[in-house]
N, C-alpha and C positions, 0 to 999 in steps of 0.2 A: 486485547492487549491491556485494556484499564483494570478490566478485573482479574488477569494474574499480576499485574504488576500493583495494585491496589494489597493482593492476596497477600503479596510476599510485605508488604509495610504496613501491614493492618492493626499493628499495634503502636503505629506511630501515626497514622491515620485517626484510629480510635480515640486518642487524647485530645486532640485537633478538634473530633467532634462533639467531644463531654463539652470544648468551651462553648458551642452552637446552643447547646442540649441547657446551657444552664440561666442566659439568655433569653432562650427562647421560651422557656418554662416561668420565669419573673413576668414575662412581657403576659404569655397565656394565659397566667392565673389571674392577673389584676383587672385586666381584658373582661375575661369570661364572665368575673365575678362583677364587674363593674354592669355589664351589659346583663347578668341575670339580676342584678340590683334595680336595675331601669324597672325590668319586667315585671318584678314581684311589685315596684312601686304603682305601677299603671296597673297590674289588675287588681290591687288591695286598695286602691286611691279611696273607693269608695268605702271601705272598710274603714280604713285613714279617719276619713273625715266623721263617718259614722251617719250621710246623709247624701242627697244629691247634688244641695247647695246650701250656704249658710249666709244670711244676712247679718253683720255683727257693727256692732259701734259700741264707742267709748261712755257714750251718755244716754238717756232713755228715746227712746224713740220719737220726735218729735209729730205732730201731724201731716205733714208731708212723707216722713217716713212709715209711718202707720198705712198712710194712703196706697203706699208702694207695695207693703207688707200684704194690705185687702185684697189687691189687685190680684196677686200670687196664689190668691186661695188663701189666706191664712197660714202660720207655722205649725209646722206638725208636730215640733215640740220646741221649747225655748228654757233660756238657760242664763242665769247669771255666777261668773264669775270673778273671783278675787284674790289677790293673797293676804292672810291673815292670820295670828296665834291661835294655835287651836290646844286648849288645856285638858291633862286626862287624870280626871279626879285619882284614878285607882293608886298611883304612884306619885302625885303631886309632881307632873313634871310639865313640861309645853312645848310645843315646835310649831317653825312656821310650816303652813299647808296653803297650798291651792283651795278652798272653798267653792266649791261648783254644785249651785242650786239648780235642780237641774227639775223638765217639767212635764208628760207625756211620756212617749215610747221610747227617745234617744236611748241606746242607739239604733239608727234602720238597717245599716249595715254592719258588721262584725258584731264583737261578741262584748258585753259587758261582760267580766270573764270573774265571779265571784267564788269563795269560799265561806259559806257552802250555796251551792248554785240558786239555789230559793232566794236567797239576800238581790240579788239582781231584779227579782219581779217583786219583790216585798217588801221593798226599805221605805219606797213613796208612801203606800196604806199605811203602814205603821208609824211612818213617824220616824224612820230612825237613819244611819249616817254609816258609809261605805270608808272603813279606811283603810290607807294603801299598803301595802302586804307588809312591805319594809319596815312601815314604822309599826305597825303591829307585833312581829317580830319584835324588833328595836326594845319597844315599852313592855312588853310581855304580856301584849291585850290579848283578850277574845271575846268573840262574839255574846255579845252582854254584856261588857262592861261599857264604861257609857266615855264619851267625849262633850267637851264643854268646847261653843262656838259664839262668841259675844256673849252674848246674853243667853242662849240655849243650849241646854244642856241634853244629846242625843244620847239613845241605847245602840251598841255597835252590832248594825244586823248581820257584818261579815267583813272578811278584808278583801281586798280590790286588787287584784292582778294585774288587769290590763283594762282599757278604756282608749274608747277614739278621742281622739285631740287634746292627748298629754303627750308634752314632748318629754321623753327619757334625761335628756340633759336636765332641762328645768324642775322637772321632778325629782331627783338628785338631790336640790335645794330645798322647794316647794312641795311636797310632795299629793296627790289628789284627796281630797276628803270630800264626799257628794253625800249631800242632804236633798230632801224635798223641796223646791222650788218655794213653797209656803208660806217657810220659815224663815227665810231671806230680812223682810223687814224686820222680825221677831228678834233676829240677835239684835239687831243695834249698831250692825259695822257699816252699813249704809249711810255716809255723813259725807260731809265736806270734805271735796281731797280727797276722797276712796278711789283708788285706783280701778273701777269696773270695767265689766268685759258684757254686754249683752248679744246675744248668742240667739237667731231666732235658724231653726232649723226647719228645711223642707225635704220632701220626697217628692218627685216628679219625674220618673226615671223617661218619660218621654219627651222631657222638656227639650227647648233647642240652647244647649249650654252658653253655643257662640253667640247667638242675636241676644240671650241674655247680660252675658258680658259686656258687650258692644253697644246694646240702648240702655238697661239699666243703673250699669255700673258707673259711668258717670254721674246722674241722676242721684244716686246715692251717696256719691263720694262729697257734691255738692253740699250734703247735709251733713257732712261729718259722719256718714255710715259707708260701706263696701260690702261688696258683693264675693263671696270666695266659690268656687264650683269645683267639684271633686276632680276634674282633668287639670284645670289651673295650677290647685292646691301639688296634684303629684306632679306637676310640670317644675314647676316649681322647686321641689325636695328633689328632682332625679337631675336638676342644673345643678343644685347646692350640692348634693352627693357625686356628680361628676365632676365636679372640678376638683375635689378632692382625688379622684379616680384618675384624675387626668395627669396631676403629681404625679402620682405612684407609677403610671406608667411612665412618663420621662424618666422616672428614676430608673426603671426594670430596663428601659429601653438604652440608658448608660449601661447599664450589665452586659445587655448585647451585643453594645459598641465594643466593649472592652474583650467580651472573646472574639468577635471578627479581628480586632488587633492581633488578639492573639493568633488566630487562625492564619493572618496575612504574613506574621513573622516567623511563624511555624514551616509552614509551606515555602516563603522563601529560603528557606535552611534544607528544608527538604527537597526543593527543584536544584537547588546547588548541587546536591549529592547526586541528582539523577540525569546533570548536564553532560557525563560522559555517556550514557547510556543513551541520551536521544542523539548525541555524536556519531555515535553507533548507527542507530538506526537508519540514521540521514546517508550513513555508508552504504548503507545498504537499499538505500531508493526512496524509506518514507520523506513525505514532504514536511513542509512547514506548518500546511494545517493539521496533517495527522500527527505528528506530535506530540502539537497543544490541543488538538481535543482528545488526547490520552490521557492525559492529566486534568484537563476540564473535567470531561466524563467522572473522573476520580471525585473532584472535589464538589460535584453536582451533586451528585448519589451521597457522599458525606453530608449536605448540606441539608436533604430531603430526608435522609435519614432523622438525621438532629433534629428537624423541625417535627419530623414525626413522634418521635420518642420526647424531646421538650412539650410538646404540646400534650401528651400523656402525662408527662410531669406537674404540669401547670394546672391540669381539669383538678389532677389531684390535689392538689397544693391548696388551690381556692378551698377545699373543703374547708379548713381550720379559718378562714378569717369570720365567716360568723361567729365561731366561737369566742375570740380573740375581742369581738370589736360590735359587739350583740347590744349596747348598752347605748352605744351612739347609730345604731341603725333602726330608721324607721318602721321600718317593718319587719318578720321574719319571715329571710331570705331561705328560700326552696329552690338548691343548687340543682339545675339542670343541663344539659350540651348546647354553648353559645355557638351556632352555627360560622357567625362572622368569625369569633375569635380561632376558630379550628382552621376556619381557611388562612387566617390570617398568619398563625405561627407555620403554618404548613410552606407558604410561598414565603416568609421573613427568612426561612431559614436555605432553601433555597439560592433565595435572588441574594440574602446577603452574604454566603460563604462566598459564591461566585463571584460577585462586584469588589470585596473586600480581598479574595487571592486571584484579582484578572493581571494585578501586576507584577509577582513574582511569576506568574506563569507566563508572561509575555517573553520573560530571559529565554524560555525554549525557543524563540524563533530565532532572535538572533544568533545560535550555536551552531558552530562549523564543525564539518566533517574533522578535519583536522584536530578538533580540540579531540575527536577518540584517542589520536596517538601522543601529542602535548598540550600542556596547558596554555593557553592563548584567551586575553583579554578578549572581555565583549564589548561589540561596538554600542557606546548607550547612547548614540545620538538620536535615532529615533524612539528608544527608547524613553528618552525624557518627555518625549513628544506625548506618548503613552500614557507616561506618569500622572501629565497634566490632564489628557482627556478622563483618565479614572477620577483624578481626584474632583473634577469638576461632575462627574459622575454623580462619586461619592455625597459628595455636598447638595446636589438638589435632592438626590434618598433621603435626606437628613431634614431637609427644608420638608418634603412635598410627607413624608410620615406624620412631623411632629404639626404640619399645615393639618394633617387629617385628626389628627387629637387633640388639639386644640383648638382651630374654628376660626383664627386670627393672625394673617400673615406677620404681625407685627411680634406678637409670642414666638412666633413659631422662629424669625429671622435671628430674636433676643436668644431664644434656646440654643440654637445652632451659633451663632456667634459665643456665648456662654461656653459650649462645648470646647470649640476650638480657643480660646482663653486659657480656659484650663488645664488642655492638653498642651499647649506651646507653655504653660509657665512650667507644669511639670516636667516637658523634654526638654525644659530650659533648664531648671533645677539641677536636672540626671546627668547636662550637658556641662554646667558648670561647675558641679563636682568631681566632675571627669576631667575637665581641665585644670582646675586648684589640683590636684592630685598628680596630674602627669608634670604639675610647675612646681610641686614642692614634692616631689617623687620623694619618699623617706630612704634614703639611702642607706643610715644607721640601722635601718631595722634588721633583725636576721632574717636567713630565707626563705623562711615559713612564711612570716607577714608580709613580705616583700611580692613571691608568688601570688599570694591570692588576692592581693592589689593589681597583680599585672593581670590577672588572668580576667577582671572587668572590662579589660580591652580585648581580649584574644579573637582570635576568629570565632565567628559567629555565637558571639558573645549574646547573652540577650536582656542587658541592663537596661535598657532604655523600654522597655515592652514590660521589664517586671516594674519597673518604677512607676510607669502611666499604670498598668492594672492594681497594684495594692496600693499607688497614691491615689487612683479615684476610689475606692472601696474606704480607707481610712477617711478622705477628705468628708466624703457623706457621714458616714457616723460621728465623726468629730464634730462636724457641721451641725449635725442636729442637739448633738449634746450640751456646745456652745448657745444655741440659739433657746431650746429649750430653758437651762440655768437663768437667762437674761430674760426671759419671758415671765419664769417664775420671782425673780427678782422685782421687777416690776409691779408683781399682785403681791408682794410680800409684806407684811406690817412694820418689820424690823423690829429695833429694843427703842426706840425715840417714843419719851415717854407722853409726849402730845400727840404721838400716832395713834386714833381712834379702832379698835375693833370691832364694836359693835355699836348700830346703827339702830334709831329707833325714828318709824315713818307713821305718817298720820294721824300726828298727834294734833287735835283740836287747840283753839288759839285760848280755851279756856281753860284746860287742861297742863298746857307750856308750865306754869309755874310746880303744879301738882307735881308731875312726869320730875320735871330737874329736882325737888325735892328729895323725892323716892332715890333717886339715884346718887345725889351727895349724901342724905342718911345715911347708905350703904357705907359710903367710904369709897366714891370714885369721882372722878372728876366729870364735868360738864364742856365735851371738849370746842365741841359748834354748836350753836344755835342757828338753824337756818331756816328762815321764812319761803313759804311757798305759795305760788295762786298759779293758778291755771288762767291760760288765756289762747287763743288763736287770730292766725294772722287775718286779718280781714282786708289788706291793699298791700300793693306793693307797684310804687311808684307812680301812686295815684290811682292805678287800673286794681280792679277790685278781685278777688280768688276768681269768683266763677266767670267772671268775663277771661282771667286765665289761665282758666280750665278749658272752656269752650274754645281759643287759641290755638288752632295744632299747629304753628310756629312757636308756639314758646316753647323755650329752653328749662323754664324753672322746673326744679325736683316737684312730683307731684305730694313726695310727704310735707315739704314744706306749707303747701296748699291744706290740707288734711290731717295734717299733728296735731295734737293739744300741746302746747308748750306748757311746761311748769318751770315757772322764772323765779328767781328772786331777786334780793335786792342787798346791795352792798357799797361802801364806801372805797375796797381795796381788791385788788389784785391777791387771789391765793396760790400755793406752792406751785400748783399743778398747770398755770396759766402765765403767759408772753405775751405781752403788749408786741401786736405784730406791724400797726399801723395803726393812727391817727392819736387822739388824747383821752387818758381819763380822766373821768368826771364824777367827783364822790360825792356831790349834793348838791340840790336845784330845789326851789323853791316854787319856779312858774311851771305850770304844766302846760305849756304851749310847747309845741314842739320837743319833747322830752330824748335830751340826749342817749341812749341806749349802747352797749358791749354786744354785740355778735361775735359768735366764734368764726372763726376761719371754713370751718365746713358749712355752717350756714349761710356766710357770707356766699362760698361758692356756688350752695345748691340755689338759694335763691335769686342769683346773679344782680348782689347791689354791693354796696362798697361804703368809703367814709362818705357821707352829706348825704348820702339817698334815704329817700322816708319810705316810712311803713307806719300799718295801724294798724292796732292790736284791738280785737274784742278781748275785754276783761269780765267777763259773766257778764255780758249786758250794755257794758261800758264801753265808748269808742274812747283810745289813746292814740295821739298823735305824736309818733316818735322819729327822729332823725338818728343815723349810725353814727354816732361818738367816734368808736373805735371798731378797729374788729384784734379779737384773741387767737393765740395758738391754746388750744386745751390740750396737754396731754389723756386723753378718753382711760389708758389704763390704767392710773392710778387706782385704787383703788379706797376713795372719795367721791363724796357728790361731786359733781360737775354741771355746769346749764351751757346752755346753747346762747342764752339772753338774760344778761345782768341788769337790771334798772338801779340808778344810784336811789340814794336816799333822797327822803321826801316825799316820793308819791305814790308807794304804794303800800304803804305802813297803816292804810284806813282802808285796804281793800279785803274781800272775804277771801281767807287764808288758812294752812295748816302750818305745822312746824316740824321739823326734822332736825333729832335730838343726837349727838354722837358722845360716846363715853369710851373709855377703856379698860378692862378689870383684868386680872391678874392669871387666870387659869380658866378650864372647862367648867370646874365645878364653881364657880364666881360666878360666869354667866346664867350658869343653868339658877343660882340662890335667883339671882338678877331677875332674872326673865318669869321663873315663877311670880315673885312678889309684884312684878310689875303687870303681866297679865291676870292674877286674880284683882288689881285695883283698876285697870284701863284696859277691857279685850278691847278697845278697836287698833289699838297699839298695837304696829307689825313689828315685829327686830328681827337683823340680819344681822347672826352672828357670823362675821363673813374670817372666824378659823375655820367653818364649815364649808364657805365660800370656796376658798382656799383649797382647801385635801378633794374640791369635786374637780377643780380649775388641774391639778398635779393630777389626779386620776385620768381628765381628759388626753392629757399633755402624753401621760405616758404609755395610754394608749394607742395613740398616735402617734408616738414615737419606736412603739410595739415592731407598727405594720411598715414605719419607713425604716429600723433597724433591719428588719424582715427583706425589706428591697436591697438594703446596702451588702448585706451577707452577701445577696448573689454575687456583690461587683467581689467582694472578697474572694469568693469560692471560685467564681471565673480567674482570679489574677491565680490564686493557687490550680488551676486547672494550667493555664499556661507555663507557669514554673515546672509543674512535672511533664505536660510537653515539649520544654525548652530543654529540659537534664536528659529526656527519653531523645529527642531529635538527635543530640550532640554529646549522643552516646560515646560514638566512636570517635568524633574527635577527644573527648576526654579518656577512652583508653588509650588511646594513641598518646595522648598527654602523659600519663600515668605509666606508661611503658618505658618513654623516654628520662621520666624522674626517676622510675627505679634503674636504669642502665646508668644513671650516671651516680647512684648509690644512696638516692633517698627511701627510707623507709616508711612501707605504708601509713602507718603512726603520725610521720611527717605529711603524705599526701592526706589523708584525715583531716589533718588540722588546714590546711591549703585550701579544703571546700569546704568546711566549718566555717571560717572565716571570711571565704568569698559569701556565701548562701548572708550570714552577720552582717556584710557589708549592704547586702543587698537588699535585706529586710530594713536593715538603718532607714537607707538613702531611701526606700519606696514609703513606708509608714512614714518620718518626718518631714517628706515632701509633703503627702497629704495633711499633715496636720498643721505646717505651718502655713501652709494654701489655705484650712479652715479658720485657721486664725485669723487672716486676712479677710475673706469671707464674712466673718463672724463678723468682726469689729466694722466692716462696712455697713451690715444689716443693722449694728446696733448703733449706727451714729446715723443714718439716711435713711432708714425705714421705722425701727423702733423710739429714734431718740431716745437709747435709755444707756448708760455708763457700761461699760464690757469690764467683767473680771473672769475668764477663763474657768471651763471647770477641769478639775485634775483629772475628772475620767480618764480623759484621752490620755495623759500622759503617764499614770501611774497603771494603766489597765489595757488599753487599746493598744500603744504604741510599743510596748515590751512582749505585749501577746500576739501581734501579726508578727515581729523579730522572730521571736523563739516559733512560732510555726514556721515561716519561710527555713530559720535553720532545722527544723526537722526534716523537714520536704526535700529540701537540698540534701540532706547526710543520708534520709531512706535512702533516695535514689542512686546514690554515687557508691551504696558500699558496693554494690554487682561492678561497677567500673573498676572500683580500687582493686579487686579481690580478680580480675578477667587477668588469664594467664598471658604473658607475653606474646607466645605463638599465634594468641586468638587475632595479634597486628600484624605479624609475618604472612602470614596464610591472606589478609589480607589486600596487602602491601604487593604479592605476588600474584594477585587475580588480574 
């Protein structure tokens, strides 16, 4: 009985199922691709790293770290790196680079991946310098023409593809340039304030990674070095990539939400129409549970269906995101069949048609015999009883999923609360435009506009179902549109002519007067001077780093323990910083107890406050300081910032560098700039951060790519429900349409009747969603971003007139078979 009776509505079933099918296909693809992301990460880890473990620290090895280094067997190859200007005589031009001396066989695993492949084994012997494909390209080098690095000038053995332990982002900026280890002291960038990276690499493939971690790594960390092991390192990148992953699926998984709505209002329309027909039945002897599992069986098999064909959709779909998003992924990803994700859209699709239409299918039981021959009300008392156990159903599905993709009952409570927010403001929206409308009924208007105003209410009307599905599809893209624009706002320079763009680091303290010369000769201004020393913390509140290291009660962050701070020194408060608690202090004379600025995040990680001390190693130097104040920083500005301001007076005679900022006028200004300054100072780094900038907007729209990518679906689902709402309520709008022409409307006239309805409803569903985003928006940007909201017009000049004019297409497709169905097709039926 399910499958003739499924047979004879298979085209109104069918529609029902695409919204499962599109659902489930978002949720598959993100899934699949997130869990072959895992995979490709764990078994390339070692590729990744290019060794089996790395021992790395900021400063040279001391002899306790040496001692550690013997212990190991010695490093199988070792490496220093740095960012610095690197100049290319052939074209007189320069960019900053990665610099990575590098010493031995690295890498052990993967591929040094050169052009032409000899450059890989032959740049050490020779003498010469790997640079990265980009800027090769870029400059219009080739192998032979030579790069200038401090003070040494290399021949280019070949450009550089790929390399373990360059991250793609940062290279973006910085990009790799590897010389022989050799030549390191030779340039000359090796000085004060160098920002280094020593890098000692082993091979050990039998090593025991965990007793390593576990006894050495603290050991090390005590010295200001760390331990990284090729399982950590990819444990590591495949949390920082799933959490990413874990987004995208809440998003895909609102997709899904949105066609089980559909599905449940669908089906309710459609059990309505088949409540005389189990009237029937019941006449005839079946019970109450044969029925409803007639209709069960229907919407089971729909749902298996869906999840089958969605999840065919979704293996396929994953294809294109390495494409898409290759530049921000660690490794390349080799799509294969995620065993979990197949079972999982197989049973999603399932278990959620079923739980999401158990409540319009419950109306079959309460229907009497009787109603075969009149129409007679159903008794909903028990039926609300129902309502409540589904929806509490409903809700732990929702809790115990987004529990299993997220990892954290508290996310998981916030998402599911989030949802239902969203949904009650939107069916509050839908609800009280329904009301402003039926109170201020336009009675002036003629019968055209009048109709298709009333027909929002008609029976089984489905305004409230298209409002929630193209208002959550709009809210998401507008959302991000919104959020992005303020993001970019934030990293923005503007036209303020004391806003610095380019930034010049590591300038020696002998040098400062030199460096600002060069740069007011030009004809730019000198727009900060800012002094810098390194130091580390060496107590905190009186107990000293490694007594709380060795602590497994302590609370404090272990970077605070293990940072090099680079502090300065100032008399004021800058744009980017909030006196959040206690006083400032712009100059001190005694050095006893030295009041000190902490920001708010250090204050936190370190767990101390106003009046608690701390001591600082300054190279050498013990400093005894008390917390003055502690700062809000805004971090995104796009200026220097510190974690730790010391006023004036006591650190003006300590060894220091300088950090220069200016502003100049165009591309080709910096590029004069940067030449003239790096043929007179190579150890001078500058961040021209326009460049900054178009990598930050590259990121962004990336990743706005993949979450546009997720939002489509809630779109395609809400238009999937639309044409099963027009298809379901077929025949009540012939029936409509029959009765308009008997009473002497012409089709022309019913035309414009669902032009207008379809207009109204794309309105009320698109400006729901985007005034929900705005709201959204302006919360993120006042409580999470702190940064000023000015709306972007995307949404409203692109987004909000383009969901309109679809909904009214989709609506007039569908409706011209209704307008154009001959009268008798309602008589004929009217007489069954």
């Amino acid at each position: 009985m399910a499958w003739r009776d499924g047979k004879a509505s298979r085209r109104k079933l069918l529609l029902f199922m695409a919204s499962i099918i599109m659902g489930i296909a978002a949720v598959v693809s993100i899934q699949s691709f997130g869990d072959n992301l895992k995979k490709n990460i764990s078994e390339q880890s070692k590729s990744l790293m290019g060794a089996d473990f790395i021992v790395d620290s900021r400063n040279p090895p001391n002899e306790r770290v040496e001692g550690i280094l013997d212990s190991l067997g010695g490093p199988d190859a070792k490496e220093i790196n740095f960012p610095s200007m690197a100049a290319f005589p052939k074209s007189g031009t320069s960019k900053l680079v990665q610099v990575r001396g590098i010493e031995g066989g690295f890498p052990f695993y993967g591929v040094l991946e050169t052009v032409p492949v000899s450059a890989a084994n032959n740049y050490q012997q020779e003498g010469a310098a790997l640079v990265d494909a980009t800027v090769m390209l870029q400059y219009n080098l080739q192998p032979g023409d030579s790069i200038k690095v401090g003070e040494v000038t290399f021949p280019i053995a070949g450009s550089l593809r790929s390399i373990p332990g360059s991250s793609g982002l940062f290279s973006s900026i910085a990009p790799p340039v590897v010389i022989p280890y050799r030549f390191i002291q030779e340039t000359g960038l090796i000085q004060k304030g160098s920002r280094l990276d020593y890098e000692f690499y082993f091979v050990q493939p039998d090593a025991n990674l965990e007793k390593l971690e576990k006894y050495l790594d603290p050991l090390l960390d005590a010295e200001g070095a760390d331990l990284d092991t090729h399982t950590s390192t990819s444990a590591n990148l495949g949390r920082r990539y799933g959490n990413f992953g874990k987004f995208l699926n809440l998003v895909a998984f609102i997709a899904l939400l949105l066609g089980c709505i559909g599905i449940a209002s669908a089906i309710n329309i459609y059990i309505k129409e088949k409540l005389r027909s189990v009237a029937v039945l019941k006449c005839i002897g079946a019970t109450k549970r044969q029925t409803f599992l007639i209709y069960l069986l229907q919407i089971g098999a729909l749902g298996l269906i869906g999840g089958i064909i969605g999840t065919i959709v979704g293996l396929i779909l994953q294809q294109v995101f390495p494409i898409f998003l290759g530049d921000l992924l660690p490794v390349d990803v080799q799509i294969s069949l995620a065993p979990k994700a197949i079972a999982m859209g197989l049973l999603l699709g399932l278990f959620m048609s079923i739980l999401f239409a158990l409540y319009p299918l419950m109306s079959t039981l309460y229907v009497s015999p009787l109603q075969a021959l009149r129409v007679q009300e159903v008794d909903r008392s028990r039926s609300k009883r129902g309502l409540a156990l589904v929806s509490l159903g409903i809700l732990g599905f929702l809790f115990l999923f987004s529990y299993w993709l997220l990892k954290d009952w508290r996310y998981s409570v916030s998402f599911v609360a989030g949802i239902l927010i969203t949904f009650v403001i939107l069916a509050g929206l839908s609800a009280l435009a329904m009301k402003t409308i039926k109170k201020y009924f336009p009675t002036s208007w003629n019968f055209t506009a009048r109709h298709s105003l009333l027909n929002l209410f008609r029976p089984q009307n489905q305004t409230l179902t298209l409002v929630l599905a193209i208002g959550i599809g709009t809210f998401l893209i507008s959302t991000l549109y919104f959020t992005k624009d303020f993001l970019l706002a934030k990293t923005a320079m503007g036209t303020d002519p004391n806003s610095p763009n380019m930034i010049l680091l590591d300038i020696q303290t002998e040098q400062k007067e030199a460096v600002a010369n060069t740069i007011l000769r030009d004809g730019y201004p000198v727009l900060t001077n800012i002094p810098i020393i390194t130091m580390r913390v060496n107590s905190i509140q009186g107990k000293g780093v490694n007594d709380i290291r060795k602590d497994t009660t302590s609370t404090i962050n272990s970077w605070i323990l293990n940072h090099e701070f680079r502090v300065t020194y100032r008399d004021s408060l800058i744009a980017s910083e909030k006196l959040e608690s206690g006083e400032w202090v712009s100059k001190v004379t005694s050095k006893e107890k030295i009041p000190i600025s902490i920001s708010d995040n250090f204050a936190r990680d370190a767990k101390v406050g106003v009046g608690d001390e701390l001591t600082f190693n300054v190279q050498g130097v013990i400093m005894n300081t008390v917390v003055a104040n502690i700062r809000t920083v805004d971090w995104g500005r796009m200026q220097l910032n510190f974690s730790i301001v010391f006023p004036l007076g006591i650190l003006e005679e300590a060894p220091q560098f300088t950090v220069l900022t200016t502003r100049v006028a165009d591309e080709n200004a910096s590029a004069s700039l940067q030449k003239e300054l790096v043929k007179e100072f190579p150890n001078v780094s500058i961040l021209d951060i326009r460049q900054i900038l178009v990598v930050i907007e590259n990121l962004l729209n990336k990743i706005s790519w993949i979450i546009n990518f997720m939002a489509f679906f809630s779109i395609l689902t809400g238009i999937i429900v639309l044409l099963g709402a027009v298809r379901t309520s077929k025949y009540q709008r012939i029936r409509e349409s029959v009765l308009l022409r008997t009473i002497g409307a012409k089709s022309k006239q019913i035309l414009k009747i669902v032009a207008l309805e379809y207009l109204y409803l794309g309105i009320l569903g698109g400006l729901s969603g985007i005034l929900l985003s705005l709201i959204s928006s302006q919360l993120l940007a006042m409580f999470v971003f702190e940064s000023p909201f000015t709306p972007s017009l995307f949404p409203f000049l692109v987004l909000f007139p383009g969901i309109t004019v679809l909904v009214l297409l989709i609506g007039l497709g569908n409706s011209i078979g209704v307008i154009k169905s001959p009268p008798l097709e309602v008589l004929r039926k009217e007489g069954r």
